[in-house]
PDB file of N, CA, C and O in Angstrom:
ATOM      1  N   UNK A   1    -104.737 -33.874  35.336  1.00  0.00           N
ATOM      2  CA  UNK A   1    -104.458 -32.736  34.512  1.00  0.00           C
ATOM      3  C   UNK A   1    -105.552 -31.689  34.730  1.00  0.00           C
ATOM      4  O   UNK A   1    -106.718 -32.042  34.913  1.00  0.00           O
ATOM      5  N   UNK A   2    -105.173 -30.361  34.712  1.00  0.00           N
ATOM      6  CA  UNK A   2    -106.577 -29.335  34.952  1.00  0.00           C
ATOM      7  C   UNK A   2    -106.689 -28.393  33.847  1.00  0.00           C
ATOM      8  O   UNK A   2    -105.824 -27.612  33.450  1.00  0.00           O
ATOM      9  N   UNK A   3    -107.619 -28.532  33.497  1.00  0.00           N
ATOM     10  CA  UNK A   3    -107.825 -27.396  32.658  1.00  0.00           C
ATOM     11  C   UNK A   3    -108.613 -25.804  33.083  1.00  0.00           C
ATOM     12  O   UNK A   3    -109.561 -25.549  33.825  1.00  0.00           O
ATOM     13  N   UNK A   4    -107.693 -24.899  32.202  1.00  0.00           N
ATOM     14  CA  UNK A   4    -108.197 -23.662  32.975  1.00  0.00           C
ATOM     15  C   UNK A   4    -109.062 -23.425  31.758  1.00  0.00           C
ATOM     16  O   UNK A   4    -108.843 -23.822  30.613  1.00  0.00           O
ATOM     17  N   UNK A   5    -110.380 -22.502  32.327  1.00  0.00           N
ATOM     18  CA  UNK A   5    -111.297 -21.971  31.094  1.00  0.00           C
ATOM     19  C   UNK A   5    -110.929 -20.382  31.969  1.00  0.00           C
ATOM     20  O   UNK A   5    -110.898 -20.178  33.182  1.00  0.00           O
ATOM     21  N   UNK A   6    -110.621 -19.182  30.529  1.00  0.00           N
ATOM     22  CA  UNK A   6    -110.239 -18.175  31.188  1.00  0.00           C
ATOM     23  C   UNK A   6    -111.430 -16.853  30.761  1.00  0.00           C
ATOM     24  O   UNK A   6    -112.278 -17.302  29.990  1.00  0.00           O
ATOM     25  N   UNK A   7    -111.562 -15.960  30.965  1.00  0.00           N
ATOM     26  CA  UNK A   7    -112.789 -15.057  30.317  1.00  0.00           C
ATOM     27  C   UNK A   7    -111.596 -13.707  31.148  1.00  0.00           C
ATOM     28  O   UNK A   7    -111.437 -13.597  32.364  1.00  0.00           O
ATOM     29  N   UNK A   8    -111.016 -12.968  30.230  1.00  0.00           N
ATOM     30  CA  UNK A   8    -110.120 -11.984  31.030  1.00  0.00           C
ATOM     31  C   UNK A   8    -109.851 -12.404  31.738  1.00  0.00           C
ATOM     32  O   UNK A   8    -110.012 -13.622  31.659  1.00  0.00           O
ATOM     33  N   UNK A   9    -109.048 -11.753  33.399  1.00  0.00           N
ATOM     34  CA  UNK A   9    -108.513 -12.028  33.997  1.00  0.00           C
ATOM     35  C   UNK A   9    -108.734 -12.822  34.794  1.00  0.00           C
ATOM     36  O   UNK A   9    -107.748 -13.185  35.435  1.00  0.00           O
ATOM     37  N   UNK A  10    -109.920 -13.391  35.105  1.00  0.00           N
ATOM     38  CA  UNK A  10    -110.655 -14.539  35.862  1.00  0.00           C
ATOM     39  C   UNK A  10    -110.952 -15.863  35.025  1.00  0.00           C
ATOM     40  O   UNK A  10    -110.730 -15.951  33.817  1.00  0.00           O
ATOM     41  N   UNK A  11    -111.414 -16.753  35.715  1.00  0.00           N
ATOM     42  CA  UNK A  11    -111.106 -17.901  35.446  1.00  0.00           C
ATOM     43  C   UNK A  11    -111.995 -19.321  36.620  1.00  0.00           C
ATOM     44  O   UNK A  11    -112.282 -19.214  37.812  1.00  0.00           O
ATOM     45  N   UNK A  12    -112.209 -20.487  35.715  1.00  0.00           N
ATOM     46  CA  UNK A  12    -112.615 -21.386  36.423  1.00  0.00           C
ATOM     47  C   UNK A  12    -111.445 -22.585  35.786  1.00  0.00           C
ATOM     48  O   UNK A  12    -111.011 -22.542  34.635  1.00  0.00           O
ATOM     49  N   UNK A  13    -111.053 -23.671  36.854  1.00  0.00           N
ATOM     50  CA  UNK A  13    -110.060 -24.497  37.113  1.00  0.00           C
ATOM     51  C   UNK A  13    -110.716 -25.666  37.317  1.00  0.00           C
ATOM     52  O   UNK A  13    -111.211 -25.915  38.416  1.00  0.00           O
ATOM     53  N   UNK A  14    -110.798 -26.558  36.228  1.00  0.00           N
ATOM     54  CA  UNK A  14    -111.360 -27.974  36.341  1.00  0.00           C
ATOM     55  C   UNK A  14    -110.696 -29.109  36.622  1.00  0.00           C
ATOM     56  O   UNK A  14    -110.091 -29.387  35.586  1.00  0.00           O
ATOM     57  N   UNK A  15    -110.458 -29.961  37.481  1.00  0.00           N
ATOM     58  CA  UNK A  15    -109.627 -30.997  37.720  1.00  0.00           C
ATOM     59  C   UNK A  15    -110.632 -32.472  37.863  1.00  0.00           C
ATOM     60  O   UNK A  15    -111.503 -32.670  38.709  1.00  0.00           O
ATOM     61  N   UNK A  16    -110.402 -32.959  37.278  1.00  0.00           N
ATOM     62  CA  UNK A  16    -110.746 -34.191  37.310  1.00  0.00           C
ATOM     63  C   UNK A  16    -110.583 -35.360  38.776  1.00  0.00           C
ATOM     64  O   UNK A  16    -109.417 -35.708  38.964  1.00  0.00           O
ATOM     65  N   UNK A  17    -111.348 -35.796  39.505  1.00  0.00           N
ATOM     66  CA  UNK A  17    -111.332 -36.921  40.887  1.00  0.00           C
ATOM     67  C   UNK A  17    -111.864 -38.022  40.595  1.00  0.00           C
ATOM     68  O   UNK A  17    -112.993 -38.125  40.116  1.00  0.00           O
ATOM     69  N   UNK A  18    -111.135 -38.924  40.845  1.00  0.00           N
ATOM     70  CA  UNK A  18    -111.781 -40.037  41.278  1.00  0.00           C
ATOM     71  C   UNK A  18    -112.609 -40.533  42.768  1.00  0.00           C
ATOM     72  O   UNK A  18    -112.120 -40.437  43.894  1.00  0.00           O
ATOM     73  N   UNK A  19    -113.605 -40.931  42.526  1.00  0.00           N
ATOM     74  CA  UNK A  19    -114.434 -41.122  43.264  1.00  0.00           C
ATOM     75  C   UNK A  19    -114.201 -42.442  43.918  1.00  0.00           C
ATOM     76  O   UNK A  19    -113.166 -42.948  43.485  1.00  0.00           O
ATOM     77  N   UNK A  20    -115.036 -43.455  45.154  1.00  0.00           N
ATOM     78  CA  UNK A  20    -114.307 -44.255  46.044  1.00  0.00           C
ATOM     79  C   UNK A  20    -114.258 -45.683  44.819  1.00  0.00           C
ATOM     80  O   UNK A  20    -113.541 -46.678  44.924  1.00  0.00           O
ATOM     81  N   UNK A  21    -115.235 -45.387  43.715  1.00  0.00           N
ATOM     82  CA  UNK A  21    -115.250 -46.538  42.996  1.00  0.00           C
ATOM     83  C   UNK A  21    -114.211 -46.565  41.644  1.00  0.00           C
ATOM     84  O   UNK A  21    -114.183 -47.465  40.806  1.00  0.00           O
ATOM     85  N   UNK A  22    -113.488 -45.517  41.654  1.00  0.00           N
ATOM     86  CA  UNK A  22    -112.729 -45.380  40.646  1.00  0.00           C
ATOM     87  C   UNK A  22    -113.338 -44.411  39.701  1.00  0.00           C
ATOM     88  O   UNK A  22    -112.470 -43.940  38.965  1.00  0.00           O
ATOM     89  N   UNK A  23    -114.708 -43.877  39.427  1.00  0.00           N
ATOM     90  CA  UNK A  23    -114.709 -43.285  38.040  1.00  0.00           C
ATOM     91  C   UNK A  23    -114.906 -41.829  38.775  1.00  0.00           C
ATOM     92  O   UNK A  23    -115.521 -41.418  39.759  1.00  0.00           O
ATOM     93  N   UNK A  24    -113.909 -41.181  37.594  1.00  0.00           N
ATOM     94  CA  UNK A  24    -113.354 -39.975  37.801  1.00  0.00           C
ATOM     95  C   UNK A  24    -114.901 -38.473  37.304  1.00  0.00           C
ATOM     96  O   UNK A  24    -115.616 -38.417  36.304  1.00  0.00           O
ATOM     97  N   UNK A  25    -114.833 -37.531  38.538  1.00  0.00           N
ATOM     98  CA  UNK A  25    -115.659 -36.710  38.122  1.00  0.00           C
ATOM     99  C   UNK A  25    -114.898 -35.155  38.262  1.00  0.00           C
ATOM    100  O   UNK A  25    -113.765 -34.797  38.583  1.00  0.00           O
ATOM    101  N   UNK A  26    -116.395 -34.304  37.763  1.00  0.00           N
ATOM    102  CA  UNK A  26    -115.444 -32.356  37.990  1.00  0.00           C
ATOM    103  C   UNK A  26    -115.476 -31.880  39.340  1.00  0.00           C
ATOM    104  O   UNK A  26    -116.422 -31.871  40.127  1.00  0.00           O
ATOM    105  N   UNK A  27    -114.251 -31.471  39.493  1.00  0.00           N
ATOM    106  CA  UNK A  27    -114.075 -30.501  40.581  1.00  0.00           C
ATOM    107  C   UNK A  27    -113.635 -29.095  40.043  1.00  0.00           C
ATOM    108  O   UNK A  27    -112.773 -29.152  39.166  1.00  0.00           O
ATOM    109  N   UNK A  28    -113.970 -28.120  40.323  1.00  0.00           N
ATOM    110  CA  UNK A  28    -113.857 -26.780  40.532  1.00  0.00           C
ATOM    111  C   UNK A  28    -113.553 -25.634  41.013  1.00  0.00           C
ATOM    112  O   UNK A  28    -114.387 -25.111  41.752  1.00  0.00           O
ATOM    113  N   UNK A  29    -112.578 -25.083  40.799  1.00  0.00           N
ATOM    114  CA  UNK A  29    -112.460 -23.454  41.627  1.00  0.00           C
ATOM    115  C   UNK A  29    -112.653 -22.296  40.982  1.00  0.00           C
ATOM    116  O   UNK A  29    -112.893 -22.504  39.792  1.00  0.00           O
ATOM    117  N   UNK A  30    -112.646 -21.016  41.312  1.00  0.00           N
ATOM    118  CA  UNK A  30    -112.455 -19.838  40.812  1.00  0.00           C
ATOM    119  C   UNK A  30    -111.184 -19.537  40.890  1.00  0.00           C
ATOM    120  O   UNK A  30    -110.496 -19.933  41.831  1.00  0.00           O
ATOM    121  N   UNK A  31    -110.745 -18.854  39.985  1.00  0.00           N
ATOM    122  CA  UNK A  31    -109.155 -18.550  39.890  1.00  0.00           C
ATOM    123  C   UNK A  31    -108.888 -16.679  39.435  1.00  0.00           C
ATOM    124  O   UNK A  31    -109.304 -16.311  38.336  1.00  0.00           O
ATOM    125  N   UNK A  32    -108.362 -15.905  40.142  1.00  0.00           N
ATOM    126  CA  UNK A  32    -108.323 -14.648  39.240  1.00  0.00           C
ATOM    127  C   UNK A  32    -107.211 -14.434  38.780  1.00  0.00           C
ATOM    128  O   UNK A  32    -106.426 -15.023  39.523  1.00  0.00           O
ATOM    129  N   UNK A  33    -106.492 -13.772  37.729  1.00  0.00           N
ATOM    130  CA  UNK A  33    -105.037 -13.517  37.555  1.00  0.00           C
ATOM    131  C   UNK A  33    -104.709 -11.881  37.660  1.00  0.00           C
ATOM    132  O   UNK A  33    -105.590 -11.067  37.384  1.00  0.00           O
ATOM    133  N   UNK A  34    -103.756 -11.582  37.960  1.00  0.00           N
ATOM    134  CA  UNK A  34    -103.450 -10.015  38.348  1.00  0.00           C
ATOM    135  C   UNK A  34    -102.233  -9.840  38.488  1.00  0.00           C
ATOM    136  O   UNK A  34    -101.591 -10.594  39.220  1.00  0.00           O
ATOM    137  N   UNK A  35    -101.493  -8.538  37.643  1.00  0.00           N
ATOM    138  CA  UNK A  35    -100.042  -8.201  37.996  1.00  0.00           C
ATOM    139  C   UNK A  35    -100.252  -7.187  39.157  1.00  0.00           C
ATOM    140  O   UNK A  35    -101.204  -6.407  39.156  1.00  0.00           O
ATOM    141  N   UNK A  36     -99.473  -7.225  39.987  1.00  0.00           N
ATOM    142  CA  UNK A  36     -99.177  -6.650  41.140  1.00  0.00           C
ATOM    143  C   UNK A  36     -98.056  -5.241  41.106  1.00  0.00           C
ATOM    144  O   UNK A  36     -96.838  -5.194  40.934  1.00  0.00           O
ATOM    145  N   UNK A  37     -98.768  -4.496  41.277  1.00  0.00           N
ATOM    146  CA  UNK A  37     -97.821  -2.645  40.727  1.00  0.00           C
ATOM    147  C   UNK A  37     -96.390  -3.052  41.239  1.00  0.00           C
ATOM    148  O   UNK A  37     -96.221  -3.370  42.416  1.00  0.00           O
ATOM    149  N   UNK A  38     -95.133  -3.028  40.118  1.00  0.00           N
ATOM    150  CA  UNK A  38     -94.179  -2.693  40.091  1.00  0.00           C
ATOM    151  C   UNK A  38     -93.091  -4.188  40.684  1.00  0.00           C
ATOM    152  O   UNK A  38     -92.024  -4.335  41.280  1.00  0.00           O
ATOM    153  N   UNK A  39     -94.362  -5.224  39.960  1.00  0.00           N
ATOM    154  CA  UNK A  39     -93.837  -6.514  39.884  1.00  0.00           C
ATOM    155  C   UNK A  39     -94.339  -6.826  38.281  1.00  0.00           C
ATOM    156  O   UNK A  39     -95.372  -6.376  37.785  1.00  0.00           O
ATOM    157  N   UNK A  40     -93.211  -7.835  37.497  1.00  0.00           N
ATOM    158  CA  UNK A  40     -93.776  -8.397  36.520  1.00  0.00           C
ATOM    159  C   UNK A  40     -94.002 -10.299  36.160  1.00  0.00           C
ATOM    160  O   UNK A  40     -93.995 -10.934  35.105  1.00  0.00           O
ATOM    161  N   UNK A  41     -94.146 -10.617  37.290  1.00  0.00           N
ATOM    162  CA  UNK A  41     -94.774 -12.041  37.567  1.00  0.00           C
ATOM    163  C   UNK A  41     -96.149 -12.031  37.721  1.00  0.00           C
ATOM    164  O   UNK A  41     -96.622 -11.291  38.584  1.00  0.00           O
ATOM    165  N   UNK A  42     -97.118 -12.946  36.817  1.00  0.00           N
ATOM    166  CA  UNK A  42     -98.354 -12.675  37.338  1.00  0.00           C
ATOM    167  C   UNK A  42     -98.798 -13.198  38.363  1.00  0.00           C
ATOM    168  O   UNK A  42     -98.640 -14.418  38.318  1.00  0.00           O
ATOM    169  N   UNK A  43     -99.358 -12.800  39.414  1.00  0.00           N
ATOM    170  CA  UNK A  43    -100.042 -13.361  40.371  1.00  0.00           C
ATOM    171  C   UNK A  43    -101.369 -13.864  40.636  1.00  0.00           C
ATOM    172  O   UNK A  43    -102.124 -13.089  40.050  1.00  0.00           O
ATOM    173  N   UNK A  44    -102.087 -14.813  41.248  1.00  0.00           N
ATOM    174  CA  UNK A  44    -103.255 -15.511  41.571  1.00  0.00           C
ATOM    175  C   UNK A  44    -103.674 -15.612  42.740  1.00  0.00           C
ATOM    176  O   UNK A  44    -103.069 -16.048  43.719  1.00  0.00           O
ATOM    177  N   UNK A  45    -105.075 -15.076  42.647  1.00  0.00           N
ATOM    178  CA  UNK A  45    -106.135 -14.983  43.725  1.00  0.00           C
ATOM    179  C   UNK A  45    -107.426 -16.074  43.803  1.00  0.00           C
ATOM    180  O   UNK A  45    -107.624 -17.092  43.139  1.00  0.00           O
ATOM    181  N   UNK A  46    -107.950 -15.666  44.511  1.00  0.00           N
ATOM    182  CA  UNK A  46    -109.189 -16.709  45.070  1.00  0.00           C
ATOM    183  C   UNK A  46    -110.293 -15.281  45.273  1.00  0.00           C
ATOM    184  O   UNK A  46    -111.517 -15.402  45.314  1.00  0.00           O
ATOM    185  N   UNK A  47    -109.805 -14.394  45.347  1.00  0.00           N
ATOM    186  CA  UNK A  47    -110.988 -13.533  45.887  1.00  0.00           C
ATOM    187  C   UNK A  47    -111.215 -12.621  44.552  1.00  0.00           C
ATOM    188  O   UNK A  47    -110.412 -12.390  43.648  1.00  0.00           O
ATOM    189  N   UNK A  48    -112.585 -12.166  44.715  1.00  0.00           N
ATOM    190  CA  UNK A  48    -113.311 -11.359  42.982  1.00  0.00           C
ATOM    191  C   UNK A  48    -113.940 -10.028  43.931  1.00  0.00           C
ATOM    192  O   UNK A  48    -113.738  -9.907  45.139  1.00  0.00           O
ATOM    193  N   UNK A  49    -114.559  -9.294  43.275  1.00  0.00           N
ATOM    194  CA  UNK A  49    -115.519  -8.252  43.260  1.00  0.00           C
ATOM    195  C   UNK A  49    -116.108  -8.251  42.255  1.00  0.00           C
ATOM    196  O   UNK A  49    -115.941  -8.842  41.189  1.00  0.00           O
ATOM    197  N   UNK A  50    -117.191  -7.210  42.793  1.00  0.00           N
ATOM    198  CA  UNK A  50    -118.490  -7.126  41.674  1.00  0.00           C
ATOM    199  C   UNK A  50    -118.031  -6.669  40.215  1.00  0.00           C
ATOM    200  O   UNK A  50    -118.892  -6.683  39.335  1.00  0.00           O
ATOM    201  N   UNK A  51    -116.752  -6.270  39.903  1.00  0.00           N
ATOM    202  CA  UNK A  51    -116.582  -6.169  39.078  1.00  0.00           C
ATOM    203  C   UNK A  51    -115.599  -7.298  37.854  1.00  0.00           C
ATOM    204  O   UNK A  51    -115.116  -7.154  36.732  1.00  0.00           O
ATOM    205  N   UNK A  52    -115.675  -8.216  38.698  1.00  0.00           N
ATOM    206  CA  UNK A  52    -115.506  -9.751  38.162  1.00  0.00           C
ATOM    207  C   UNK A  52    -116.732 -10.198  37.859  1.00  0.00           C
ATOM    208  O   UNK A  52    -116.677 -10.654  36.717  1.00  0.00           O
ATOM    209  N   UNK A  53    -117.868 -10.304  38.326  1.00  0.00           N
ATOM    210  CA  UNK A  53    -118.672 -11.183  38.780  1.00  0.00           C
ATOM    211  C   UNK A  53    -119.165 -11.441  37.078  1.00  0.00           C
ATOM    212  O   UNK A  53    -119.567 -12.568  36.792  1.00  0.00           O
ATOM    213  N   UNK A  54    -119.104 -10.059  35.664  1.00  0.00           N
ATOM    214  CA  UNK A  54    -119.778 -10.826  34.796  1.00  0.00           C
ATOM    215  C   UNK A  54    -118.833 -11.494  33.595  1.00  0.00           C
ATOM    216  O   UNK A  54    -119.042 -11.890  32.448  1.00  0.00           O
ATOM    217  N   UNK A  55    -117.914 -11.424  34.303  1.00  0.00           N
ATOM    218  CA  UNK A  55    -116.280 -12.601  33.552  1.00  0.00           C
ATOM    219  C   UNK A  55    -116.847 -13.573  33.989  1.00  0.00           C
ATOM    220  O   UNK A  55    -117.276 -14.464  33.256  1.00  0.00           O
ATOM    221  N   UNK A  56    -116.961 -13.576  35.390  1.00  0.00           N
ATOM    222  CA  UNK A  56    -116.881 -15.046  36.020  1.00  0.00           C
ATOM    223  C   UNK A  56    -118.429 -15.819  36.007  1.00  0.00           C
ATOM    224  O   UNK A  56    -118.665 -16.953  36.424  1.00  0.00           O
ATOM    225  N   UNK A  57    -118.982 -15.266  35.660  1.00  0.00           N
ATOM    226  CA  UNK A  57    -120.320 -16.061  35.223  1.00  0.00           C
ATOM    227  C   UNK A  57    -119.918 -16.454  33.842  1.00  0.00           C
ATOM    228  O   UNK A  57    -120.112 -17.650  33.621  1.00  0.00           O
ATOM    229  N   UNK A  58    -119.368 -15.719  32.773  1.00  0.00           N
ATOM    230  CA  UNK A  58    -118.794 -16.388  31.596  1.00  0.00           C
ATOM    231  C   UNK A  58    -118.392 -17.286  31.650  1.00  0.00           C
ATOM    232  O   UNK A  58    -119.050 -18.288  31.369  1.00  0.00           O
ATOM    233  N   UNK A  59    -117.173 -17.336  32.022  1.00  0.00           N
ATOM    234  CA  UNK A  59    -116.443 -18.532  32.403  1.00  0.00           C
ATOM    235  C   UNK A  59    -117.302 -19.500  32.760  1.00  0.00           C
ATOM    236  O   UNK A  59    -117.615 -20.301  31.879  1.00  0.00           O
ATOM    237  N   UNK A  60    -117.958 -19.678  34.292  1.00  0.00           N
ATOM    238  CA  UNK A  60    -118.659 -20.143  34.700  1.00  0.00           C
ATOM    239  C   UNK A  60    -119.876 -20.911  33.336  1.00  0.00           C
ATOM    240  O   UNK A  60    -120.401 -21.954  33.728  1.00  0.00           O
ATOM    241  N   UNK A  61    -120.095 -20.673  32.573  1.00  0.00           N
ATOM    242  CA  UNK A  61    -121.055 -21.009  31.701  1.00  0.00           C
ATOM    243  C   UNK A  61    -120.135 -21.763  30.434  1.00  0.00           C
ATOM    244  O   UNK A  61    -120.704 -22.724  29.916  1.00  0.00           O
ATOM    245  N   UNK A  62    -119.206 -21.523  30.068  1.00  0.00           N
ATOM    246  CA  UNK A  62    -117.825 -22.111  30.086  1.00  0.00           C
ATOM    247  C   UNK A  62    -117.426 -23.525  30.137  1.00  0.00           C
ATOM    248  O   UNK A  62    -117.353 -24.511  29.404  1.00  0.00           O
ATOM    249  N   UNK A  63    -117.118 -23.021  31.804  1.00  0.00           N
ATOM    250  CA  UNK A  63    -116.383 -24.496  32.080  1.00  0.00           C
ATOM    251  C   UNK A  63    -118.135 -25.818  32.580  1.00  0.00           C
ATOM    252  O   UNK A  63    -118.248 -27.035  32.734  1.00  0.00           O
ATOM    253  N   UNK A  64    -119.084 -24.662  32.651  1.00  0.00           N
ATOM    254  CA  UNK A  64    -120.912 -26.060  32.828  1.00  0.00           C
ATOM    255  C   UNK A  64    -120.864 -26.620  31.271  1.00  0.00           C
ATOM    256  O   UNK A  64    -121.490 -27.667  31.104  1.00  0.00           O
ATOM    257  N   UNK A  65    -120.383 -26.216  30.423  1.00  0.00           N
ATOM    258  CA  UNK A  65    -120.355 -26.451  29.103  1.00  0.00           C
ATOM    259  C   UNK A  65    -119.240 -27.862  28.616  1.00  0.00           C
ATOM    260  O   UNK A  65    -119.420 -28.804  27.845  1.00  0.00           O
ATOM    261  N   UNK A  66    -118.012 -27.434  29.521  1.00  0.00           N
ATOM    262  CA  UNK A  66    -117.201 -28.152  28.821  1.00  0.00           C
ATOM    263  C   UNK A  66    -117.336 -29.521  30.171  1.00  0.00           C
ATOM    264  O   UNK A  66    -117.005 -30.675  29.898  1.00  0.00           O
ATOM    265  N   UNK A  67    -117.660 -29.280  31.041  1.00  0.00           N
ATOM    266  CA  UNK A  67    -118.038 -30.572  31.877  1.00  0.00           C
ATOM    267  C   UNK A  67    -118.839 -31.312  31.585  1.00  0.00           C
ATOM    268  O   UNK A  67    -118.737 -32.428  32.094  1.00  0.00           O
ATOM    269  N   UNK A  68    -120.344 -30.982  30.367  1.00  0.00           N
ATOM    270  CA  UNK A  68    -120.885 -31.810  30.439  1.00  0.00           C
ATOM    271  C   UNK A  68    -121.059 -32.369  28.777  1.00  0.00           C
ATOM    272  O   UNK A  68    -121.948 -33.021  28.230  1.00  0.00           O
ATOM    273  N   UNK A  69    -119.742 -31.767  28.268  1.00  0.00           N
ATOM    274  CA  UNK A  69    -119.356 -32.848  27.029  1.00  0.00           C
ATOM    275  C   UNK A  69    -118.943 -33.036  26.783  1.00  0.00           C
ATOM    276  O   UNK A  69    -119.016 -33.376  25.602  1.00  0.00           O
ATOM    277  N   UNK A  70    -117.459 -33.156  27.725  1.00  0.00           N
ATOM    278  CA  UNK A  70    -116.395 -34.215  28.162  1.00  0.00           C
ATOM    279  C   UNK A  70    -116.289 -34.732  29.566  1.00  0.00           C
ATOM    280  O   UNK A  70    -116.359 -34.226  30.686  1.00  0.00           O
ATOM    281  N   UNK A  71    -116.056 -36.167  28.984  1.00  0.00           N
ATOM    282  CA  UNK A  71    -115.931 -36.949  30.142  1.00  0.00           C
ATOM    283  C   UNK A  71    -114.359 -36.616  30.855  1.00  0.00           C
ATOM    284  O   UNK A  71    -113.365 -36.447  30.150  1.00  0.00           O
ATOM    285  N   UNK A  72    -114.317 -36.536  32.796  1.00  0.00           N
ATOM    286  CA  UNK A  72    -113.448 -36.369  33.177  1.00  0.00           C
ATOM    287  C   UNK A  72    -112.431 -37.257  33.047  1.00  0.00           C
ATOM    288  O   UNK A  72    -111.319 -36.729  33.048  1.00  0.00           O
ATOM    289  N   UNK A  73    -112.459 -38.591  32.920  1.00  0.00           N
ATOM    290  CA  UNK A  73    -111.802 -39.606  33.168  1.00  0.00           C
ATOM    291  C   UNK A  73    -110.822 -38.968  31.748  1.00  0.00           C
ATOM    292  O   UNK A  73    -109.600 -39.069  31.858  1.00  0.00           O
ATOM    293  N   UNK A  74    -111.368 -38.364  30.523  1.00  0.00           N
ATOM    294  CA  UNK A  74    -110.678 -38.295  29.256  1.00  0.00           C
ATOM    295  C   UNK A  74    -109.149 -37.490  30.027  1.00  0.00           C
ATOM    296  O   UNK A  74    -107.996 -37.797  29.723  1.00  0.00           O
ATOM    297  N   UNK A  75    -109.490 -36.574  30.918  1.00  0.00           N
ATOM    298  CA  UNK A  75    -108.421 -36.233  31.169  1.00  0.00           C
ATOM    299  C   UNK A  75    -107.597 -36.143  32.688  1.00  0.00           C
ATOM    300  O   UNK A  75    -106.928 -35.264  33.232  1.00  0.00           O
ATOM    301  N   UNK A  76    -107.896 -37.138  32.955  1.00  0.00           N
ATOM    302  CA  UNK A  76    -107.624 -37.751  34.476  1.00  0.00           C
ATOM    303  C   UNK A  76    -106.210 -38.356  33.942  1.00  0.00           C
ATOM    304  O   UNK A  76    -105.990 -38.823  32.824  1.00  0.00           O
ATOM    305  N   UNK A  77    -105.041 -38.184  35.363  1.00  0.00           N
ATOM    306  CA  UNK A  77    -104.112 -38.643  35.399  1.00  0.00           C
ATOM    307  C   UNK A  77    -103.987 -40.107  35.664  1.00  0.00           C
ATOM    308  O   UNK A  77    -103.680 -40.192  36.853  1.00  0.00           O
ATOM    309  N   UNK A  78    -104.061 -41.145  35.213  1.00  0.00           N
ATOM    310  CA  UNK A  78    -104.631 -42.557  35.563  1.00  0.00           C
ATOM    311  C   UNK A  78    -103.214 -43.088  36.100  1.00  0.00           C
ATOM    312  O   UNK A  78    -103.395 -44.028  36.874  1.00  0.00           O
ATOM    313  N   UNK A  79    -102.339 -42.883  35.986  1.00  0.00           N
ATOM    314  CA  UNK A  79    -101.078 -43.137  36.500  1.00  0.00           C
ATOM    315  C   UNK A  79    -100.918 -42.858  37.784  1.00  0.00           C
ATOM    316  O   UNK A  79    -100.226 -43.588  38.493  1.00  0.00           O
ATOM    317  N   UNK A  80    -101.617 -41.619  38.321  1.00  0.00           N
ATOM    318  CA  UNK A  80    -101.193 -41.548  39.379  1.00  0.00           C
ATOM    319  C   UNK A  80    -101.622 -42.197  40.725  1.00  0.00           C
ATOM    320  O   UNK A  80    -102.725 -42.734  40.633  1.00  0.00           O
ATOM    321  N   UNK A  81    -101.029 -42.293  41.982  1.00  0.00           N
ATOM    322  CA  UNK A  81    -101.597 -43.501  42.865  1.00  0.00           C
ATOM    323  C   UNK A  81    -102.450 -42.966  43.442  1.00  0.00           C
ATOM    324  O   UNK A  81    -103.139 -43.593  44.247  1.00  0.00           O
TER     325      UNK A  81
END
């Protein structure tokens, strides 16, 4: 399961892994969200500018927060193979 931590339109994406011994740790991306002129689906990026950068340190401070006072395994898919 992943949880998104969002700060406006940017964003960090936490997913939970298991490691070779079984216990599950954080993995991470940056995520941005954006409507695209004269579409109304939102769309998602990977790429920021400097004018992201002090969302995404939010976030970023965020999701260092919520990694290290919850355990991943709490929300790891254990079902899956």
């Amino acid at each position: 399961m992943k949880k998104y931590i969002w700060e406006g339109a940017v964003g960090v994406v936490l997913q939970p892994k298991p490691d070779r011994n079984g216990e599950y740790f954080w993995t991470f991306e940056f995520v941005r969200c954006f409507r695209q002129a004269g579409l109304e689906e939102m769309r998602y990026g990977k790429s920021f500018t400097q004018r992201n950068a002090d969302a995404l340190g939010k976030a970023l401070d965020r999701a260092f927060e919520f990694m290290t006072t919850t355990s991943a395994s709490s929300l790891a898919d254990t079902s899956a193979p």
